[in-house]
N, C-alpha and C positions, 0 to 999 in steps of 0.2 A: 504494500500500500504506500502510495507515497505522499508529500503531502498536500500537494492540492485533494487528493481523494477525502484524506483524513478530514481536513476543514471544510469539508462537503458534507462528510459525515457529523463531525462537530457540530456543524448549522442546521443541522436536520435533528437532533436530539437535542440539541437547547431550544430549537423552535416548538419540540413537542413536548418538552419537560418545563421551560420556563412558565411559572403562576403569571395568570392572565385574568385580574381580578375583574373583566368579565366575564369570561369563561367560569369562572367559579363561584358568579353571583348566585346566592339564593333566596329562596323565598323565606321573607320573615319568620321567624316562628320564635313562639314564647322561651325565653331562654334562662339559665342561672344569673347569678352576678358573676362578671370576671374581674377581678384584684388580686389583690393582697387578701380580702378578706371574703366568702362565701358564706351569706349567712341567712337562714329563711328563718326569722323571729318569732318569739314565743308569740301563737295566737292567729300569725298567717297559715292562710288553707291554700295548699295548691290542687288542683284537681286534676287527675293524672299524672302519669313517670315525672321525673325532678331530676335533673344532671345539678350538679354542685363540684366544679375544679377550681382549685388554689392553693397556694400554699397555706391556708389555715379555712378551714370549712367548718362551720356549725350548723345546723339542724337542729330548731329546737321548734317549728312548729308542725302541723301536721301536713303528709301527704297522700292523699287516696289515688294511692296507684306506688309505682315503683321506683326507688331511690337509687341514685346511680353518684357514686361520691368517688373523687379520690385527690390524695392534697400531703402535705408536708405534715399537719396535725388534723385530723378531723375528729369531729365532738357531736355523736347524737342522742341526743335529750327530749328531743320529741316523738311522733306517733308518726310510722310508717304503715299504711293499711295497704299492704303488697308487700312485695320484696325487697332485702335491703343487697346493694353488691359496692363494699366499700374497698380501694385497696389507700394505703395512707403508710406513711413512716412510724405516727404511732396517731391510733384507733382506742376510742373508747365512743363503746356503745350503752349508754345505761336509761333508754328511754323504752317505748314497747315499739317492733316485731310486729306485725299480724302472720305473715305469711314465713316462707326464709331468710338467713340471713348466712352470706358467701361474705367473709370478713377476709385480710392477708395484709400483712403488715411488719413492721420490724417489733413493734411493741404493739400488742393488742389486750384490751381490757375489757370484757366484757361483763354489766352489772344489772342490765336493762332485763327482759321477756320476751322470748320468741318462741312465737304461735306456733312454728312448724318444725322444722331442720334447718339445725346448724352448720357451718360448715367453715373452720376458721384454721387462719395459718399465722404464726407470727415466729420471730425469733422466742420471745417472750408471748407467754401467752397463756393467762388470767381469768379466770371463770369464778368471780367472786362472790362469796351467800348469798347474793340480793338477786344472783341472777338466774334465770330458770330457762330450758331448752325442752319443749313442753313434746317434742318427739325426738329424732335423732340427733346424734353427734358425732363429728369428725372434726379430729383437730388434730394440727401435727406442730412440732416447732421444735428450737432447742430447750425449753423448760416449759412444759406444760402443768398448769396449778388450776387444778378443778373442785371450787367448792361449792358452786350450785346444784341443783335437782335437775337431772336429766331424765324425760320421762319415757322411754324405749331405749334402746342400744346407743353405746357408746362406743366409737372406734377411735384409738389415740395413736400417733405416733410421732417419739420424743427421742431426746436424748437424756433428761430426766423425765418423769412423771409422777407427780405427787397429789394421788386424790384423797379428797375428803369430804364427798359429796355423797347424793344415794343416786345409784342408776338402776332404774325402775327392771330392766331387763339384763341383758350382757354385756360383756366388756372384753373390748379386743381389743389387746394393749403391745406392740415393740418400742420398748425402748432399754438402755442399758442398763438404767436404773428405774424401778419402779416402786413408789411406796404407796400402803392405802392406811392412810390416820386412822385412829379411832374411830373418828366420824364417816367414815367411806360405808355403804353397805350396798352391795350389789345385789338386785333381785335374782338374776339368770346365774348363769356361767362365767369365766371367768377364764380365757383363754390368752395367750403370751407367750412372743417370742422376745429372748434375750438367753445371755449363758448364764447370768443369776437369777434365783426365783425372786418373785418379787417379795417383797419386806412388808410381813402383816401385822398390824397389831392386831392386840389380842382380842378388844373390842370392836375390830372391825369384822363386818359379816358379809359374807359371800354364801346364797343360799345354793345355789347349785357347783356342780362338779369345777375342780381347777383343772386344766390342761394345759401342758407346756407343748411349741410347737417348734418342729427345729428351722436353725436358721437359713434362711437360703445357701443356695450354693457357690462359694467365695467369699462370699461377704465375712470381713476381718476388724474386729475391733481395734485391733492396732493400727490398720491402716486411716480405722476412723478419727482416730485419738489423732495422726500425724495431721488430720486435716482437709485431705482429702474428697471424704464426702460432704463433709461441711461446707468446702469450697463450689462444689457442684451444685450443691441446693442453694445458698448465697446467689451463683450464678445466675441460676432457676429464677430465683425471688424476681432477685434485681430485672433479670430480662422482662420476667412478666408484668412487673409494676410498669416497664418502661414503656413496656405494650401498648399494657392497659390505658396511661395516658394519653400518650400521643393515639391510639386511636378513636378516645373518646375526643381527643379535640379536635380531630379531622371529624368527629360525626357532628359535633357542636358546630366547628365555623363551614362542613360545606357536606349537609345532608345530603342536598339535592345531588351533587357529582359523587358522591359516596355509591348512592344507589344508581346511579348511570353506570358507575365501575361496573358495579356485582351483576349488574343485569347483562352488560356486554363478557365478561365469565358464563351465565349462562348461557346465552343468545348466541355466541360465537367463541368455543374454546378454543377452537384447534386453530385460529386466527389470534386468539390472545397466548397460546402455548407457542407459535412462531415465532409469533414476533416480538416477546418476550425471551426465547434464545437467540433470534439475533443481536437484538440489543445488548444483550448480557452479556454477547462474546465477542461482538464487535466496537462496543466504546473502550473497550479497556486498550486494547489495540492503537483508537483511533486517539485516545488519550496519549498514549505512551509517545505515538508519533508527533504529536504538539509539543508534548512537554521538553522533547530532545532538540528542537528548533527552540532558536533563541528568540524570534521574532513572536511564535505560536506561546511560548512556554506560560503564559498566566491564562491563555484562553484553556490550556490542555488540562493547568491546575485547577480551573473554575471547575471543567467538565467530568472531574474526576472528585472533586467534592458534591456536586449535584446527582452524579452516578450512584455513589455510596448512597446518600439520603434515601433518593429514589429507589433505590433496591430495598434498603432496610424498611421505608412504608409500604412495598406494594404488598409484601406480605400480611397485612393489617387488612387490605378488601378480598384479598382470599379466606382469610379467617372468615372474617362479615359474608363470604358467599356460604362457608360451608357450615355458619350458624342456618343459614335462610331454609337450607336443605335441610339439615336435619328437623325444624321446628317449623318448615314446610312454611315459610313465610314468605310471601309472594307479595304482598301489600306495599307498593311501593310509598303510598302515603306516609306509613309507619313509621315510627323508630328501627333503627338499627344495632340498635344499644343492644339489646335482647340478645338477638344473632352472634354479632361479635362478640360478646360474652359465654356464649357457647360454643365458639366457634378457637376464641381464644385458651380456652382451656382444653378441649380437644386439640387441637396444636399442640399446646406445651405438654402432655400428655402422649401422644405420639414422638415428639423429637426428643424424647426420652430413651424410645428404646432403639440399643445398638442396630446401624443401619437401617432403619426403617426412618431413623429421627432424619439422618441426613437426604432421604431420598422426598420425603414428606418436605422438608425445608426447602429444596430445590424447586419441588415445583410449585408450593405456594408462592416462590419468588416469581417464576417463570411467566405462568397462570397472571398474578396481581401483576405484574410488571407489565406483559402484553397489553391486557386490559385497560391500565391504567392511561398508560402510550394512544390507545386507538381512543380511549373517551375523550382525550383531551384534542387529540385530531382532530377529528367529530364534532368537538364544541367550535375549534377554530375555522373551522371550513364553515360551519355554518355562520357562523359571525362575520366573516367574510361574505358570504352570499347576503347578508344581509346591510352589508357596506358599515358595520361597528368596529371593526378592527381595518 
């Protein structure tokens, strides 16, 4: 390639990556506050889902429908009548729950009532008297501390675990250390993996059978002690948190081209699986050839910073597609928050396992990148026919 080709190609992939704020106009829609602070007051009624991003987020009045938060500190104190899906640096929940509650965080507190299933991740991570999980539990993290009422099954997974709460049915516990206080009493069973039993007192009660369960196959506490796994789930966190934000705020500032993405992923894969391997294999190329020219070399460095961006969010409207499929959402009116949210966690949950994660990651790149490329084409050409641009 040489370099007239290269800066052919360069002008061709910044003409269809550069933001074209009108191309990416949308239509109003009721939105959070964006600052420094996010805060819906004691006493305001929102009707229907709630997004709340910032570096500090409170929640203290009510909303009927579903709470979508995620921030530097978030604080909910008021009444969610739907689901709550928060992720935040540190998380306290001590308000009421109607429905679920998907909490992850680096410190997470929970002291409020939830109506349904729990489902929380924190480094730290606090279940204290006041607070109730009125069916399931799952909680993982490095110090998990449960002292509220969980009313069916409990599933934990720590690096310590110290309950002292009552769970109404079973309890399925890995973690290296596990203690149940006095106060602990399990209705069910009482099953665990780890290589020490767990540490019971003598008042605490477990009405059904204990079973130990061996540990997978490799898996070494010394290698965990060095750090290792710790480092990988860290990894995990971080990545997802980082997900999670940025593509709630691409659902925030531009719904409307969000759901233009995922619908041309429908409508036309095997044209967004193209020409998303072209592009993927042909900028880095056409980059390298700018960057070695002295003349070319800041245009090569622009295009190779907007490269990386662009790859790292197309991944985010593949997600938001393979939310849409599996909860079968077609309504383009709607939020997308939903989808993505299932969509995001299916992801991180596949790029888990060995070789499957790498070929999954590939082509959500391939897939969101194609797409992303031809919607914005699409928007351009027509802005063009229309003499706006």
């Amino acid at each position: 390639m040489n370099v007239r080709d290269a800066i052919g190609s360069t002008v061709l992939v910044l003409l269809i990556c550069a933001p074209s704020p009108a191309a990416f106009a949308d239509d109003a829609v009721s939105r959070s506050p964006w600052g420094d602070r996010a805060v819906l007051r004691a006493g305001q009624v929102v009707q229907g889902d709630y997004f709340a991003f910032g570096p500090h987020v409170q929640i203290s009045g009510i909303v009927n429908g579903d709470l979508y938060a995620a921030g530097g500190d978030v604080m909910i104190d008021g009444v969610v009548n739907g689901d709550v899906i928060v992720a935040g640096a540190k998380v306290i929940l001590s308000g009421t729950v109607a429905q679920d509650a998907r909490v992850i965080g680096a410190q997470v507190t929970v002291s409020g009532t939830i109506g349904r299933n729990a489902t929380l991740a924190g480094v730290d991570l606090h279940l204290t008297e006041t607070a109730k999980v009125r069916e399931n539990l799952i909680a993982g993290g490095g110090h998990v501390q449960l002292e509220g009422p969980i009313g069916r099954d409990a599933r934990v997974g720590a690096w310590r675990a110290t309950l002292s709460n009552e769970i109404e049915r079973d309890l399925i516990v890995a973690a290296e250390s596990v203690r149940l206080t006095s106060k602990a009493s399990v209705g069910g069973r009482l099953r665990y993996w780890g290589d020490a039993a767990p540490s019971i007192d003598e008042e605490a009660t477990v009405r059904g059978p204990i079973t130990r369960r061996p540990l997978p196959e490799g898996w070494s506490v010394e290698r965990a002690r060095q750090g290792i796994i710790g480092a990988r789930v860290l990894a995990a966190v971080v990545g997802f948190l980082s997900t999670l934000i940025l593509g709630l705020i691409l659902l925030r500032v531009y719904p409307v081209f969000s759901h233009r993405v995922t619908t041309t992923i429908r409508d036309r894969p095997g044209a967004s699986l193209g020409v998303g391997t072209a592009v993927l294999l042909v900028t880095p190329i056409a980059a390298a050839s700018l960057v070695v020219t002295l003349l070319a070399l800041p245009v090569g460095v622009v295009l190779l910073a907007m490269y990386g961006v662009t790859v790292y969010l197309a991944r985010i409207y593949t997600m938001m597609y393979i939310g849409q499929r599996l909860l079968r959402h077609r309504d383009e009116s709607s939020s997308l928050a939903k989808p993505f949210m299932v969509g995001l966690v299916v992801y991180s949950l596949l790029s888990l396992v060995p070789v499957v994660g790498g070929l999954v990651t590939l082509g959500a790149v391939l897939f969101g990148l194609g797409a992303l490329l031809i919607t914005k084409k699409d928007l351009i050409v027509g802005l063009r026919e229309q003499q706006q641009v």
